[in-house]
N, C-alpha and C positions, 0 to 999 in steps of 0.2 A: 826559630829557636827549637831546639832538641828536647822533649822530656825526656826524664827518667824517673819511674815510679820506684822511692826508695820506702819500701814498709818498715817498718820500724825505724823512720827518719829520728823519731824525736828520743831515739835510745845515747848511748853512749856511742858504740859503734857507727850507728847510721847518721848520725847528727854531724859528725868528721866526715863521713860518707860525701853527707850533702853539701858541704863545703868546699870540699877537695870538686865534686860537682859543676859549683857554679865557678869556681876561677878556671874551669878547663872549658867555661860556654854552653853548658848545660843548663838546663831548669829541673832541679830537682823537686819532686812530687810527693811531699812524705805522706805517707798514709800509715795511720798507728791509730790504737785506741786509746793512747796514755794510761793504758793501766802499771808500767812499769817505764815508760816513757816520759816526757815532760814536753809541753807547749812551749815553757820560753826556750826549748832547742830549736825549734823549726824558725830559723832565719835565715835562708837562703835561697827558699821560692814557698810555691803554696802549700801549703795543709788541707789536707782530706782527714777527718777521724772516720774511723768505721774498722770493723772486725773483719777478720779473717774470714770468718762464717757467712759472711754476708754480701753472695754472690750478687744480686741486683745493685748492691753499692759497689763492689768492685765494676760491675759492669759498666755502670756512669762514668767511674773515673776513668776507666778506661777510653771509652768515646768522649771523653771532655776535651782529654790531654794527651790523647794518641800517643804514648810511650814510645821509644824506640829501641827501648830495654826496661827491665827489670832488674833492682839490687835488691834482695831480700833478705833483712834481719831479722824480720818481727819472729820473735821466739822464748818460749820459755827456757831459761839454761841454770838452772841453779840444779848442781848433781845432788845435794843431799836432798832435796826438797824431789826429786827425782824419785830414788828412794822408795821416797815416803807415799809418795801419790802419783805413780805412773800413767796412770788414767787419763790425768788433767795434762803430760806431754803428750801423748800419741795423741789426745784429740786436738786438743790447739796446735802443736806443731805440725803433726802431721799431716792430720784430717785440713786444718787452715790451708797448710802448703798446698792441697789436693784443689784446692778450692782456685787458688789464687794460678796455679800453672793450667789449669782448664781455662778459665778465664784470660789468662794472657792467649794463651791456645787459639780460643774463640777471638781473638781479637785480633790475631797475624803478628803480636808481640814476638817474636820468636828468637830475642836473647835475653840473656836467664844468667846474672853472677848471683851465687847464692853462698850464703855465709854457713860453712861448714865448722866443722870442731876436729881437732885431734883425738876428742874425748871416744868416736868414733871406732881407732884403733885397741883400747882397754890398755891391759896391762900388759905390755912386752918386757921381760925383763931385763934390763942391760942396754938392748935394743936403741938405737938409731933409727926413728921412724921416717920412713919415706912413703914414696907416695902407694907403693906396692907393697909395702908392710900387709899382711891380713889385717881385715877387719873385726875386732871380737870384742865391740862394747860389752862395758861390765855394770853400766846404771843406764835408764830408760832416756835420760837426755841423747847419751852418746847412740843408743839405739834408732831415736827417733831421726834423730838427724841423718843416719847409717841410711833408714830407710826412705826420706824424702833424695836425700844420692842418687837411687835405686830408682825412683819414681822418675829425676830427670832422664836417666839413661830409658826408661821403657817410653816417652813421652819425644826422645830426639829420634827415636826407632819408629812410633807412631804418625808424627806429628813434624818432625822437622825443627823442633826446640833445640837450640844450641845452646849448651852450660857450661861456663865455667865455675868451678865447685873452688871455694878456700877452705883447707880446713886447718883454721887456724889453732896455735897452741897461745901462750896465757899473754894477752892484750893488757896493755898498760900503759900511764904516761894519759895526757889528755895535750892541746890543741896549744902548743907554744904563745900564743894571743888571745888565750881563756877566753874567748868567746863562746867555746862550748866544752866540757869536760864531762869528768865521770862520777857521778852521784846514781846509789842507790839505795830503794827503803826496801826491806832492810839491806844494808851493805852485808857483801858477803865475800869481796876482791881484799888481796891480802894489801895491796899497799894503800888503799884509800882507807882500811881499818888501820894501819898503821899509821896514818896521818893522822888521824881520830886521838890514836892514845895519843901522840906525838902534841896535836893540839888540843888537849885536856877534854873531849869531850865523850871516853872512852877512860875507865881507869886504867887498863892493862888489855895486851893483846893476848889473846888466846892460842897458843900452837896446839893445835890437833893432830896428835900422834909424836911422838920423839922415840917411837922405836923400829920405823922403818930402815931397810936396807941404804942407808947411802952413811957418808963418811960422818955425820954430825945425829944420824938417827930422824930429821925431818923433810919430808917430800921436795922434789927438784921438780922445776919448772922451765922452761923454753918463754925467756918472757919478750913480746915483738913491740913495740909503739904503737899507738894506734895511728901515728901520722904515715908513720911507715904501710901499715895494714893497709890503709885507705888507698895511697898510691899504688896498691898492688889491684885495688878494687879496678881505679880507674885503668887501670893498662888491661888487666882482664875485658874492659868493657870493651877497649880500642882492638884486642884480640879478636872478640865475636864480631866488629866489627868491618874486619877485615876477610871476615870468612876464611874462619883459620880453624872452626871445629868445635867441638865439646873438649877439655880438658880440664884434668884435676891438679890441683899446686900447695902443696903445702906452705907455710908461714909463720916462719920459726926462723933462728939466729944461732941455731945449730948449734949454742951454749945454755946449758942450765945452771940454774941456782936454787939451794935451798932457800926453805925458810929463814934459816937462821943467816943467812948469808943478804937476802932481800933487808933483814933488821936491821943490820950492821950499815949495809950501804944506807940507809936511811937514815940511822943515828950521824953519820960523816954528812950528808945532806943537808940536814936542817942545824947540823950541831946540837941534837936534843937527846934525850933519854927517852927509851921505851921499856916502858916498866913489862914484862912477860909475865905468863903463868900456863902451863901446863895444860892440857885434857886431851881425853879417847883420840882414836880417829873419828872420822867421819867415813859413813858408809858411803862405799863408790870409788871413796880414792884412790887413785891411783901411786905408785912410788915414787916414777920416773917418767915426765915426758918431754921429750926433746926430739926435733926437727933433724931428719936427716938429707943429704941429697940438694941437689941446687938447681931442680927442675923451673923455677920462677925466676931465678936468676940467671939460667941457660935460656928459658923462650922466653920471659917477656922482658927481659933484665932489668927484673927488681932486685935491687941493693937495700936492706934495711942501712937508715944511714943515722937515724937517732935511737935507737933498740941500744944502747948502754945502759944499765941501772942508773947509773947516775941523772943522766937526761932521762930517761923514762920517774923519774920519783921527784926530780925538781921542775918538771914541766906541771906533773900534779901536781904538787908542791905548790905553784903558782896557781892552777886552777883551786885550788883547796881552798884556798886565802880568800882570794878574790870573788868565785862565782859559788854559787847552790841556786839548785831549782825550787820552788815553791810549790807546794802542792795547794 
């Protein structure tokens, strides 16, 4: 059997990762420190906990379970909290990632899918982001990630490391068989706060900012499935696999939606009311991000085929109900 060391297996992203993993014959390898993560995700091969920092354990897992790639989530990503404490992203993201591609390095590991962001590109305005868009993050998230990119390209130049980079735009929807879905403390994803107000445990959802440039005055979003996401993970892998090169691929549906438009679909969803209320921006944000270009769907022919609002908020919907993790 095949590993694959998926870091931040027990996240929202990697926990689909690992799924999508084992129905394709893989042994997925999550290694996380459940600081933002959860134990009851990791069901669909072993768990390793251990940090990023901490070269001697990545080194064990490494020789345990002979990887035959790497998918790497584990990341700090919240943009306001970015902000506010840039320190704490470039050293866990970065300084981690630095840690964890020497060690695959040293190990003859040498394919690398790594979870990128659109956050990466900043604020284009108007803009249809593709893959060749410039890069000019505008908060230390989008930066740090900008520069682990950077890291795999001098590392495939060095070393022989092959990546394929996603940088995905806004991840939604969880796992149609809520076996695993999307929870987090604190929540800070606009539809899982929406389900919150929606199921009373939330009095009112917060829109931050209603006087940006788009047609309603609140921010548009490219929003993908994560089931979707994940399938693009596994074909990325089948990519390096085939010895087809380093390549970058955006992850997007090439349609945005506001906030207020994400509410709307949700109220028709559940047939509920969401009580709103106003406040500031938030520092970071961005107006407008949306996917351009159909480079994933040209080489690896990835089709997002549940990326609706609709199925992206009643799949949560059902995970919502059904599952939370325990801390």
């Amino acid at each position: 059997m095949k590993h694959v060391l998926v870091t931040g297996g027990a996240g929202y992203i990697g926990s689909h990762a690992c799924k999508i993993l084992a129905r394709a014959g893989f042994v997925p390898v999550t290694y996380d420190n459940l600081s933002t993560g959860w134990a009851e995700a990791v069901k669909f091969g072993p768990f390793e906990q251990g940090e990023m920092a901490d070269r001697a354990n990545l080194d064990r897992v490494f020789m345990q379970y002979q990887p035959v790639a790497v998918m790497h989530f584990a990341a700090l990503s919240q943009v306001a909290e970015s902000m506010r404490a840039p320190g704490i992203y470039w050293h866990n993201n970065v300084v981690g990632s630095l840690n964890l591609i020497e060690a695959a390095v040293a190990h003859g590991c040498l394919d690398f899918v790594f979870s990128s962001t659109c956050a990466t590109y900043g604020d284009h305005d108007g803009v249809l982001l593709d893959e060749d868009t410039p890069q000019l993050p505008i908060n230390a998230y989008g930066a740090s990630k900008r520069a682990i990119e950077d890291m795999l390209v001098n590392f495939q130049a060095s070393h022989g490391l092959n990546s394929v980079i996603f940088r995905y735009f806004n991840v939604a929807g969880a796992d149609p068989e809520a076996e695993v879905g999307e929870f987090h403390q604190p929540e800070t994803h606009l539809i899982p706060l929406v389900l919150d107000v929606i199921d009373g445990k939330r009095p009112a959802l917060t829109i931050n900012g209603t006087d940006y440039d788009t047609p309603d005055g609140t921010c548009i979003r490219d929003y993908v499935h994560v089931m979707d996401l994940v399938d693009a993970h596994l074909a990325g892998l089948e990519w390096l696999q085939a010895r087809r090169g380093s390549r970058v691929f955006n992850l997007g549906t090439g349609r945005g939606f506001s906030v207020r438009e994400v509410i709307d679909h949700s109220r028709g969803v559940t047939n509920r009311e969401v009580p709103v209320e106003t406040g500031p921006r938030r520092p970071g944000d961005c107006t407008k991000l949306v996917s351009g270009g159909s480079r994933a769907e040209a080489e690896l022919g990835w089709t997002p085929r549940r990326s609706t609002l609709e199925t992206m908020i009643s799949d949560a919907w059902r995970w919502h109900q059904n599952g939370h993790y325990e801390r």
